[in-house]
C-alpha positions as CSV (number, residue, x, y, z in Angstrom):
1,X,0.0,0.0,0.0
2,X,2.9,2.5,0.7
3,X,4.5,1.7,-2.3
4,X,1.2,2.6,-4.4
5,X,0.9,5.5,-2.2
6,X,4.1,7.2,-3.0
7,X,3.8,5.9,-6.8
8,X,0.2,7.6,-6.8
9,X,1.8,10.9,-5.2
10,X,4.9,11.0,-7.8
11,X,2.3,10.6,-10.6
12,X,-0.5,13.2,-9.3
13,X,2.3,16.1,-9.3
14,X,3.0,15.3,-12.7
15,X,-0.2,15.3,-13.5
16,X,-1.1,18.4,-11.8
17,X,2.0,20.2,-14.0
18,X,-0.7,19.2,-16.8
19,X,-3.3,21.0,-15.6
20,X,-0.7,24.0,-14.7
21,X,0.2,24.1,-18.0
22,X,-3.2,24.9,-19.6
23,X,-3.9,27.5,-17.0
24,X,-0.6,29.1,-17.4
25,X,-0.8,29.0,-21.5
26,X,-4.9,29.7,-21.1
27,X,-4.1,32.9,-18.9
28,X,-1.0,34.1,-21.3
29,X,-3.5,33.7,-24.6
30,X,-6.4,35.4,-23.1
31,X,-4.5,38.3,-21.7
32,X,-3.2,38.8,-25.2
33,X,-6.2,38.9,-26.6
34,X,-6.9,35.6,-27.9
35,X,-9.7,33.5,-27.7
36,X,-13.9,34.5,-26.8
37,X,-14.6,35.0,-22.9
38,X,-18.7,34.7,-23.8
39,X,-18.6,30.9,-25.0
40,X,-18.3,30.4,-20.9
41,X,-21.0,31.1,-20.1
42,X,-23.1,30.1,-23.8
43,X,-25.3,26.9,-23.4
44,X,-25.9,25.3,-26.8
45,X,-29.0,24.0,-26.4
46,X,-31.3,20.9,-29.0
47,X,-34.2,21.9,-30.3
48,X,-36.1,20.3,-27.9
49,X,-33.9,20.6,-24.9
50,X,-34.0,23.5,-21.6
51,X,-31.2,25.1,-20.2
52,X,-32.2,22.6,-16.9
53,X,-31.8,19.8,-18.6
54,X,-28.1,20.9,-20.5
55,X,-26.9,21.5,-17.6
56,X,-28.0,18.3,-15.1
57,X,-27.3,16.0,-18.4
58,X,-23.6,17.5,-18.3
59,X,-23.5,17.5,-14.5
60,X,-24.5,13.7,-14.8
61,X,-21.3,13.5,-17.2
62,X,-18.9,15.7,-15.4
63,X,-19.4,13.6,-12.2
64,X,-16.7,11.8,-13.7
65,X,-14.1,14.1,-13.4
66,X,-14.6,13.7,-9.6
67,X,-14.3,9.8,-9.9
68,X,-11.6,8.5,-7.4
69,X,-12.7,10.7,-4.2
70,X,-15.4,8.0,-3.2
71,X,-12.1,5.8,-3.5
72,X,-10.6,7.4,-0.5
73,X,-13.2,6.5,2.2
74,X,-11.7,2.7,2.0
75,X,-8.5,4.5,2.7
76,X,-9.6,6.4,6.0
77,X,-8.3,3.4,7.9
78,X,-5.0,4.1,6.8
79,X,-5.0,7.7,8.6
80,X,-4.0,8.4,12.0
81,X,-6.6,10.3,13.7
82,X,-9.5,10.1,10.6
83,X,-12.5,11.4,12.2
84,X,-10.4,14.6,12.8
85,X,-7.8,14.1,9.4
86,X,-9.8,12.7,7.0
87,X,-13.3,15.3,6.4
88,X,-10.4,18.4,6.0
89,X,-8.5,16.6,4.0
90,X,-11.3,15.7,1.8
91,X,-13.0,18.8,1.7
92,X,-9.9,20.5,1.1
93,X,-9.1,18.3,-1.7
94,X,-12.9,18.5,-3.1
95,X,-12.5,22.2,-3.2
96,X,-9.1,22.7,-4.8
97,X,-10.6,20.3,-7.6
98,X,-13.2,22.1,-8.0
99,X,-11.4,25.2,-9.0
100,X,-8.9,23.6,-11.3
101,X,-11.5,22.3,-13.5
102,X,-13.6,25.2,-13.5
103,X,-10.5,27.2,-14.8
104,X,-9.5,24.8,-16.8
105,X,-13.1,24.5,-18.3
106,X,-13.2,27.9,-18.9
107,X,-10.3,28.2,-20.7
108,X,-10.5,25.5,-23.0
109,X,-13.8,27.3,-24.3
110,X,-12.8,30.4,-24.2
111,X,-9.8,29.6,-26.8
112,X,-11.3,26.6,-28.5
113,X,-14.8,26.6,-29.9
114,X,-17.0,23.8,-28.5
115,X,-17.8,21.9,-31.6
116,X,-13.8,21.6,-32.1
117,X,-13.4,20.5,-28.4
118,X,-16.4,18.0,-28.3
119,X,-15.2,16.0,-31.6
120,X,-11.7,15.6,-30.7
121,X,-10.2,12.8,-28.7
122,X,-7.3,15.3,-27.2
123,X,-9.2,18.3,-26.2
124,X,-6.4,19.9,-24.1
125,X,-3.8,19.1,-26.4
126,X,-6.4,21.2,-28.7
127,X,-6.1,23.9,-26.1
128,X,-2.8,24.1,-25.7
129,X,-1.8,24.5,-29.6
130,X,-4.2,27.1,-29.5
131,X,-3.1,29.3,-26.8
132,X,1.0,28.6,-27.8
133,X,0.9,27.2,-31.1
134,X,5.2,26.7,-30.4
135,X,4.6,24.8,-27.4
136,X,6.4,21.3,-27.5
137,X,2.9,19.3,-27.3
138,X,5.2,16.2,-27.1
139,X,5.3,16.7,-23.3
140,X,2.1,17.5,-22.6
141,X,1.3,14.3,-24.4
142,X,3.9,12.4,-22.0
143,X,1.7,14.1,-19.0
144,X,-1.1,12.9,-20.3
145,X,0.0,9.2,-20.6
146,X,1.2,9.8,-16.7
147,X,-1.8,11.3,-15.9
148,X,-3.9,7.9,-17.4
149,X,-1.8,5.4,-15.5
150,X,-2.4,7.5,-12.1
151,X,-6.0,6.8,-12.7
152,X,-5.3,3.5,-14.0
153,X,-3.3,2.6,-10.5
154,X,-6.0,4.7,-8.1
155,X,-8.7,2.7,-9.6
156,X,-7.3,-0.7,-9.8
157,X,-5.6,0.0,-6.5
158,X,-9.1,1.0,-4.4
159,X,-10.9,-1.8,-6.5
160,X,-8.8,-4.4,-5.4
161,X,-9.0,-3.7,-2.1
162,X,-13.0,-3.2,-2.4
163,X,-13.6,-6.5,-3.7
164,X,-10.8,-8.1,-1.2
165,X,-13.5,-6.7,1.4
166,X,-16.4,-8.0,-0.1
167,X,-14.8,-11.2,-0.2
168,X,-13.7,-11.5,3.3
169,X,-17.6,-10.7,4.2
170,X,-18.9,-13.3,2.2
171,X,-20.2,-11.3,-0.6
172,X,-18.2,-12.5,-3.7
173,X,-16.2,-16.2,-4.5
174,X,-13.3,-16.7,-1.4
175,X,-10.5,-16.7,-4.2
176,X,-11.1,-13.2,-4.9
177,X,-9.3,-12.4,-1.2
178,X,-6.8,-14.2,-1.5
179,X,-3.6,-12.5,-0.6
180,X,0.1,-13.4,-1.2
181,X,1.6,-14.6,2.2
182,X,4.9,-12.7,2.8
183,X,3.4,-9.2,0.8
184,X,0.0,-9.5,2.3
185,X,-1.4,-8.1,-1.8
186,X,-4.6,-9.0,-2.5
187,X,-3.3,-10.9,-5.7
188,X,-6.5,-12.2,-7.2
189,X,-8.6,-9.2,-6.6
190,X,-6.1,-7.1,-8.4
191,X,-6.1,-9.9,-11.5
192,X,-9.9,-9.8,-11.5
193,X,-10.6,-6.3,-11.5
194,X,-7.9,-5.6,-14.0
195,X,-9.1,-8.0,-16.4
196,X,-12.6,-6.9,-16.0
197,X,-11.6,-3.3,-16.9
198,X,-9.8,-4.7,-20.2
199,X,-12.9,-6.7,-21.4
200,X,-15.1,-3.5,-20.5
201,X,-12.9,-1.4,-22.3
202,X,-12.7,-3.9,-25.9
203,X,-16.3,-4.3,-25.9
204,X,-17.3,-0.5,-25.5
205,X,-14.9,-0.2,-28.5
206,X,-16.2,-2.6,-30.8
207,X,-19.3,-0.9,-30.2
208,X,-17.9,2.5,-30.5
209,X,-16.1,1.1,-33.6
210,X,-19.5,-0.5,-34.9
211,X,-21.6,3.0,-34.2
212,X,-20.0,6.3,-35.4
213,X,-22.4,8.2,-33.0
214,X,-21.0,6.4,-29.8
215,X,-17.6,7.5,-27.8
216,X,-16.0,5.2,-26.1
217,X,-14.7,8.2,-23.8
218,X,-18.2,9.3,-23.1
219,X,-19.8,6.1,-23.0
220,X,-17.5,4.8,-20.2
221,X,-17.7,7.7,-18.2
222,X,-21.0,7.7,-18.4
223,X,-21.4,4.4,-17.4
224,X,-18.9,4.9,-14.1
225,X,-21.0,8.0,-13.4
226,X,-24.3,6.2,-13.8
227,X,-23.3,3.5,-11.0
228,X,-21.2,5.9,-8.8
229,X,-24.3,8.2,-8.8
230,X,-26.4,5.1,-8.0
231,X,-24.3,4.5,-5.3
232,X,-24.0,7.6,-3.6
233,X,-27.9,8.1,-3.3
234,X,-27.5,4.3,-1.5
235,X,-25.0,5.6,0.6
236,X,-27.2,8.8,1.8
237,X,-29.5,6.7,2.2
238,X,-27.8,4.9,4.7
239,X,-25.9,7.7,6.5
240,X,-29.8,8.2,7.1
241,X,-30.2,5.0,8.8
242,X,-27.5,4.2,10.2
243,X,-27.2,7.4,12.3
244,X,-29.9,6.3,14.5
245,X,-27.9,3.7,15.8
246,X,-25.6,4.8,18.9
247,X,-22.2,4.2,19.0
248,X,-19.3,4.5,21.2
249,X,-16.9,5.8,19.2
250,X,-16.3,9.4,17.8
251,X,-17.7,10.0,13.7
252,X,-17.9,12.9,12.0
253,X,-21.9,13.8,11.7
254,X,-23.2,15.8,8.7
255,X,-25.8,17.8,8.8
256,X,-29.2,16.3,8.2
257,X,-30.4,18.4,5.4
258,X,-27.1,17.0,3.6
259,X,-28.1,13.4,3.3
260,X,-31.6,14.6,2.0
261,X,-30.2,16.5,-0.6
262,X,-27.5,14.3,-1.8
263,X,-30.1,11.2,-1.9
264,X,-32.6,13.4,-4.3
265,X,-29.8,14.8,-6.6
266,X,-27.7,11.8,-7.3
267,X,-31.5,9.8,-7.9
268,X,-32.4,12.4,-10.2
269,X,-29.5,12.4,-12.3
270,X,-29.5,8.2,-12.9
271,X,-32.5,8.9,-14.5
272,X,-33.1,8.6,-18.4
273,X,-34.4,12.7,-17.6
274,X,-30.5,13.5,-18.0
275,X,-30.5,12.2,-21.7
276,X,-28.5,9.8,-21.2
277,X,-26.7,7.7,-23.6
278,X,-29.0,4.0,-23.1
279,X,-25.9,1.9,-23.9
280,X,-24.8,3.5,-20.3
281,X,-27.5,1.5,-18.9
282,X,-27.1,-1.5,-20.9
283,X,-23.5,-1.5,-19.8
284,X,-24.2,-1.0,-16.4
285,X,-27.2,-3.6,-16.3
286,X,-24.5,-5.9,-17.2
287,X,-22.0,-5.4,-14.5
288,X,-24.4,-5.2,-11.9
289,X,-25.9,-8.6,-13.3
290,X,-22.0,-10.2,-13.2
291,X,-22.1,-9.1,-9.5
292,X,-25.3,-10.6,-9.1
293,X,-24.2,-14.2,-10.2
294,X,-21.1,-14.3,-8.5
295,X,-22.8,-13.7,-5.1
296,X,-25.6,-15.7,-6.1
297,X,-23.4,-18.8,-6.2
298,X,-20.8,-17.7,-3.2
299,X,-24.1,-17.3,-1.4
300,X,-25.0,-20.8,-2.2
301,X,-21.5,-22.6,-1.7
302,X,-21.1,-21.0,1.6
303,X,-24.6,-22.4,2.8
304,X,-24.1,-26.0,1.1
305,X,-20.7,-25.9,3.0
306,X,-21.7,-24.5,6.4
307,X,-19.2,-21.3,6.3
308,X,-20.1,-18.8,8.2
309,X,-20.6,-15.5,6.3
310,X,-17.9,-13.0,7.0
311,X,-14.4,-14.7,7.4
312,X,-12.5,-12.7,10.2
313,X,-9.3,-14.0,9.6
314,X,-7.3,-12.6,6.9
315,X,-4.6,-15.2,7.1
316,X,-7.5,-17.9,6.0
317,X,-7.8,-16.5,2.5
318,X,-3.6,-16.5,2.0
């Protein structure tokens, strides 16, 4: 885990220089005049769309952007002190995010018309020829690449250790939490989850490939959106519930109205009322059902077998 850690931290700075770079060329091209400040705030809108529904159906998409912070809850444990650590750090983080892609969003309109952005596969790379057309795009092409296997390694990283979890309570097949003895890695969840992500990825681009309409970018995102929002209202949900029970220990407590809110939102934007791609769901139907089987039959070979449900010794599934 440390050695992903510090792999993760060397990879988000160069990552970061990325981002740095558009603002710094955005900035230097505006201030000289270049580009058009009013496509920030335009909203091109169908013929039969509102301005309500633009703007929750890209909401529903850019939710993506913010894909890896639900990743750090199964890393809280890890923290000394994470009732007290843990909601600055996040917030902190959330908020920090939050204004890097807003810049960045804005800039990359400002000096790149929409339509250009929208059909290419290397927006930025769009946005930074435009802004310093003499900029070596070569490295921010190599950032790029570094900035793909971060995600690549957060993911694979957080859903190995997810699905070692679910294993050791009895949720998914035993193998899946198996762990190598002397490194303590959770060997087979990281196989599994790994070569899920490459099937996902070659089927959404045969059908990409097959329909000139579909993006794979956009069709993937949109599916990891789709289920994370899914999630999340599952998980306000039970912030709800779960709160009435008294503990012992010290939490961090939201406020109630928070829950509420979060529940309604994220439920609203699952919804086919986002115009959402229906492949999204079709792709999402079939993951979910995948999950379904394998703790359909992990539920029934644990209760043909007499194992109890959870297994609270790590060592057993070395």
């Amino acid at each position: 885990m440390g050695e992903s850690v510090k792999a993760n931290v060397v990879l988000t700075c160069i990552e970061l220089s990325g981002l740095l770079i558009v603002l710094g060329v955005g900035a230097w091209a505006i201030l000289g005049g270049q580009g058009d400040l009013s496509r920030a705030t335009a909203i091109d809108l169908a013929d039969d769309q509102t301005p309500f529904a633009a703007i929750t159906a890209a909401t529903a998409l850019a939710f993506f952007a913010l894909v890896g912070f639900e990743d750090s809850v199964n890393m809280a444990e890890e923290t000394h002190d994470p009732v007290r650590t843990f909601p600055k750090v996040m917030f902190t983080a959330l908020g920090i995010a939050m204004v890097l892609y807003l810049l960045v969003g804005v800039i990359s309109v400002t000096l790149v018309p929409l339509e250009e952005l929208s059909e290419g596969d290397q927006p930025l790379l769009q946005v930074v020829s435009a802004g310093a057309p003499g900029f070596p795009l070569e490295v921010f092409a190599l950032v790029t690449v570094f900035a793909v296997a971060n995600t690549a390694l957060l993911n694979m990283l957080m859903a190995s250790r997810l699905i070692y979890g679910m294993s050791r309570e009895g949720v998914l097949p035993r193998f899946l939490g198996r762990v190598l003895r002397g490194r303590r890695t959770p060997w087979t969840a990281v196989l599994f989850s790994t070569s899920l992500s490459l099937v996902l990825i070659s089927v959404v681009s045969a059908v990409a490939a097959a329909d000139p309409e579909s993006s794979v970018v956009a069709n993937l995102g949109g599916t990891t959106s789709l289920l994370l929002l899914a999630v999340f209202a599952v998980v306000h949900i039970c912030v709800l519930v779960l709160r009435r029970d008294t503990v012992e220990h010290q939490h961090f407590k939201a406020p109630t109205f928070l829950p509420w809110l979060g529940a309604a939102v994220c439920l609203y934007l699952v919804t086919p009322l986002t115009d959402r791609d229906p492949i999204q769901y079709s792709i999402a139907g079939a993951l979910l059902a995948l999950g379904l089987v394998l703790w359909f039959f992990t539920f029934l070979h644990r209760r043909r077998s007499g194992q109890a449900t959870r297994v609270d010794d790590p060592a057993a599934l070395g």
